[in-house]
Backbone as a printed PyTorch tensor [residue, N CA C, xyz], in Angstrom:
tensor([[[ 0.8430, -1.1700,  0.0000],
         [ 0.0000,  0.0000,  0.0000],
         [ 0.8940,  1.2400,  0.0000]],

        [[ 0.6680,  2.0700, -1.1030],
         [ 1.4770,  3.4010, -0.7520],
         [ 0.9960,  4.4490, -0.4420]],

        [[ 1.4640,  5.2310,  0.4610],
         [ 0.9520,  6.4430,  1.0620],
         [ 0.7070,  7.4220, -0.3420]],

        [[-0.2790,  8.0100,  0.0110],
         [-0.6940,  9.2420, -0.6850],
         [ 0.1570, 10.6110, -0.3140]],

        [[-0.0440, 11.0330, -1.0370],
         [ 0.3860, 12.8580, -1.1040],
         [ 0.3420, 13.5680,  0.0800]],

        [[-1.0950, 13.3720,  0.1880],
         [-1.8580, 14.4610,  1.4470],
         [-1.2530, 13.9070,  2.9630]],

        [[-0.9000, 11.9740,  2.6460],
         [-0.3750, 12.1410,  3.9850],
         [ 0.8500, 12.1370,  4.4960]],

        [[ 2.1660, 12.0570,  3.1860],
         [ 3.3230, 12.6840,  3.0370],
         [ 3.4580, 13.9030,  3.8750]],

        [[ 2.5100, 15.0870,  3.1400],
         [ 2.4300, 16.1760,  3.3860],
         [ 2.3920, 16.0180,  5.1260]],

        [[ 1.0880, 15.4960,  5.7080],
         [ 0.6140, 15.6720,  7.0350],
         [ 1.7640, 15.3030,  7.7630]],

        [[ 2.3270, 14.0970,  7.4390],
         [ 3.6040, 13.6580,  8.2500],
         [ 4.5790, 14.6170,  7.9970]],

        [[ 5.3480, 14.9590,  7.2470],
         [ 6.5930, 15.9830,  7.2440],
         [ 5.6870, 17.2520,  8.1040]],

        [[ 4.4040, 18.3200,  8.0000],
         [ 4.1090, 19.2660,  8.6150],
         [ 4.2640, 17.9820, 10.2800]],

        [[ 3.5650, 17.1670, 10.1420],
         [ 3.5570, 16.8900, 12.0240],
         [ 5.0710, 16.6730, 12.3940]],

        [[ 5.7270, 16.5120, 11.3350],
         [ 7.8140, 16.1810, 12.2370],
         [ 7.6130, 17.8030, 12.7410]],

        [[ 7.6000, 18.6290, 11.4190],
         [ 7.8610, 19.8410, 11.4380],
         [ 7.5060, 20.6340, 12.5100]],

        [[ 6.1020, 20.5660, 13.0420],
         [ 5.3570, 20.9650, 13.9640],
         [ 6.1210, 20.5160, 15.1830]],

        [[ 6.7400, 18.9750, 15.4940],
         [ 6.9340, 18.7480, 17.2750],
         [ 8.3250, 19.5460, 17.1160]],

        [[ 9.0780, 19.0540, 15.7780],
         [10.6560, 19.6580, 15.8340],
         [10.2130, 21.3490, 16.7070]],

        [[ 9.5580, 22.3270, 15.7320],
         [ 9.0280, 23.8890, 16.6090],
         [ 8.8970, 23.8290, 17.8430]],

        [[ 7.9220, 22.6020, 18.7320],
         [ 7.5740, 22.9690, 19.7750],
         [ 8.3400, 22.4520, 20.6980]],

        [[ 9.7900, 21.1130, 20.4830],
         [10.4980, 21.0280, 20.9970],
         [11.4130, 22.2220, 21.4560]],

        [[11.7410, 23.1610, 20.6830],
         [12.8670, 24.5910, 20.1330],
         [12.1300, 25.1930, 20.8680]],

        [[10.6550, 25.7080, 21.0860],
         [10.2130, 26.1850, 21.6380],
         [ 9.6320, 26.2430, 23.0970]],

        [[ 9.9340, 25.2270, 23.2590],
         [10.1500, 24.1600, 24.9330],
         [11.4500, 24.2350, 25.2330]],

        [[12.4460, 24.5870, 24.3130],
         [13.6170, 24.8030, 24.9410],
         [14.3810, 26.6800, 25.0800]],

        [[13.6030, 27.0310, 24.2870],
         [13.3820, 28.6160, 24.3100],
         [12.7080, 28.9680, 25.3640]],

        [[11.9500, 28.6590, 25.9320],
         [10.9210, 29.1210, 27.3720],
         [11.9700, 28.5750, 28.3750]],

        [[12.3270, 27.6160, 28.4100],
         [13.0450, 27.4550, 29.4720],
         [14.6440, 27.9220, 29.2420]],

        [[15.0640, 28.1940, 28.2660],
         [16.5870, 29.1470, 28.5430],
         [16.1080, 30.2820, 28.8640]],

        [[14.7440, 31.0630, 28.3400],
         [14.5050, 32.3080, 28.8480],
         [13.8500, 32.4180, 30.3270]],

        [[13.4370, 31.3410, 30.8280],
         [13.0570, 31.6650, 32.2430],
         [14.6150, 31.2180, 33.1990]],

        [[15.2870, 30.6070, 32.3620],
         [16.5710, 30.3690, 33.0730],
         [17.1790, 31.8200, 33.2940]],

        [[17.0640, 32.7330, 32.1050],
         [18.0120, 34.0510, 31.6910],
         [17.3070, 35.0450, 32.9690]],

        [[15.8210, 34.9010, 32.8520],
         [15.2660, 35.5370, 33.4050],
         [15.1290, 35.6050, 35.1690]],

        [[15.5220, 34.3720, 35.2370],
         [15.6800, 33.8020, 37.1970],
         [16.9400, 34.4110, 37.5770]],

        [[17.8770, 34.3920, 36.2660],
         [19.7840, 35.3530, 36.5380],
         [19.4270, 36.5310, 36.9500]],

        [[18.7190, 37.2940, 35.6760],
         [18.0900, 38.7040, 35.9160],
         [17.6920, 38.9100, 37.0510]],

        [[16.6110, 38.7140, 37.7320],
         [15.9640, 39.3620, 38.5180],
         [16.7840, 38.2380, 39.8300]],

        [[17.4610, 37.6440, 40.2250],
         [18.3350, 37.6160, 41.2570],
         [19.9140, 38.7650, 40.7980]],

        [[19.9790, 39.2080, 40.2630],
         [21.2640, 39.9040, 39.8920],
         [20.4840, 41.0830, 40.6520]],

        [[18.9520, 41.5230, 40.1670],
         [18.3210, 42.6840, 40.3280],
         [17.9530, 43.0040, 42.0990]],

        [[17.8440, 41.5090, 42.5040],
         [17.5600, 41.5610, 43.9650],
         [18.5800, 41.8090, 44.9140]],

        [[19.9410, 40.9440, 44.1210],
         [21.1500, 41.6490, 45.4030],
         [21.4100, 42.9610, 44.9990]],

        [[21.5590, 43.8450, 43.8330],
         [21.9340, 44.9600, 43.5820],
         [21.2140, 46.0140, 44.5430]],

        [[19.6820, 45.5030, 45.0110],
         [18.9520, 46.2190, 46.0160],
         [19.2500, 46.3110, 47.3770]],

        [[19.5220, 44.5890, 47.2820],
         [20.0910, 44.4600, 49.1480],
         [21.2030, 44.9960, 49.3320]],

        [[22.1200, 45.3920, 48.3830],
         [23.6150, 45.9300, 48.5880],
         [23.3620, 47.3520, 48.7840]],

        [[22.6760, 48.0690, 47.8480],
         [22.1590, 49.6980, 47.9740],
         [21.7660, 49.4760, 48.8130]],

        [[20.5550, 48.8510, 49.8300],
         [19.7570, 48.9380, 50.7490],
         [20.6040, 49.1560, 52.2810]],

        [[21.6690, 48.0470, 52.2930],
         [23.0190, 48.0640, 53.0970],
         [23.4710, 49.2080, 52.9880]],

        [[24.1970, 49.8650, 52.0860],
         [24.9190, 50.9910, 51.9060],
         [24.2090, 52.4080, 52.3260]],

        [[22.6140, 52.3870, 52.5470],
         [22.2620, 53.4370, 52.6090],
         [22.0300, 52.9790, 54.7040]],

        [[21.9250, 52.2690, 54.9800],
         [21.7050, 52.1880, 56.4040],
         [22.9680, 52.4240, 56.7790]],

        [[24.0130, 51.6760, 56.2010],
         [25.3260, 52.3660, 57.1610],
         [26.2570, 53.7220, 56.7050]],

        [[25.0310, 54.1950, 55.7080],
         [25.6090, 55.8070, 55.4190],
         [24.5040, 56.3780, 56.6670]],

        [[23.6410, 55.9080, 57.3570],
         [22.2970, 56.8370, 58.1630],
         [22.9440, 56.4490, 59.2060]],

        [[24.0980, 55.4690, 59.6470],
         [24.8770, 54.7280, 61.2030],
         [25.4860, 55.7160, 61.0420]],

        [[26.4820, 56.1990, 59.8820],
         [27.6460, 56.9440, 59.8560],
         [27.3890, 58.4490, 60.1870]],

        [[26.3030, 59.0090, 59.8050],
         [25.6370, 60.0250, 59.8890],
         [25.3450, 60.7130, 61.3690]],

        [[25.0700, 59.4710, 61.6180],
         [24.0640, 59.6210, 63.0080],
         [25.3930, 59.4170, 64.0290]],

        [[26.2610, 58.6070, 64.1940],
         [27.9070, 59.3610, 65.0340],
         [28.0540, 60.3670, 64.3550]],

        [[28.1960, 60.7440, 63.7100],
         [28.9430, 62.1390, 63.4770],
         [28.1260, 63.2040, 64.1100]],

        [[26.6240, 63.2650, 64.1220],
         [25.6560, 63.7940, 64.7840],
         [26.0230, 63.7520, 66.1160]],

        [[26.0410, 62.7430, 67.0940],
         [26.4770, 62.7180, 68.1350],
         [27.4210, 63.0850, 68.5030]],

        [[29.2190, 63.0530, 67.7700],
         [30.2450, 63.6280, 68.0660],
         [30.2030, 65.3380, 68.1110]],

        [[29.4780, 66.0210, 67.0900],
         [29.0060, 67.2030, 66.9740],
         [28.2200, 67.4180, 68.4220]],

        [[27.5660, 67.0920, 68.9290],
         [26.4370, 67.5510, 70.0630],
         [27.3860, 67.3790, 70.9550]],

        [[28.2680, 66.0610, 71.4930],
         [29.1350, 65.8660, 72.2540],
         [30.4010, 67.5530, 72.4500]],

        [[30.8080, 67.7600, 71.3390],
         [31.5330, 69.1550, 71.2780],
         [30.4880, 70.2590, 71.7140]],

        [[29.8930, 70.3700, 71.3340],
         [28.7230, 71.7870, 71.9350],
         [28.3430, 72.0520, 72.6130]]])
């Protein structure tokens, strides 16, 4: 029995079709991989500013006191 045309066709579009959604199953997940880097890169860059501004308000606040201490 030999296959017809139409289902040549259907078979090469259905390889064609899983080959896409494999690539595309692997595209979602390098981009949620890229994207989990991102926004942890984005979260310490906050906790580090966040640090830096409390022990610029420590540093502040002795110098405040050494000042009152003189006066």
């Amino acid at each position: 029995m030999r296959p017809r045309t139409i289902q040549v066709i259907a078979a090469l579009v259905a390889a064609v079709s899983f080959i896409l959604a494999f690539i595309a199953a692997g595209v979602v997940l390098l981009s949620s991989l890229f994207m989990l880097v991102g926004l942890s890169a984005v979260a310490w860059l906050t906790w580090s500013l966040v640090g830096r501004v409390k022990l610029w308000g420590n540093i502040q606040q002795i110098r405040e006191r050494r000042r009152n201490r003189a006066a």
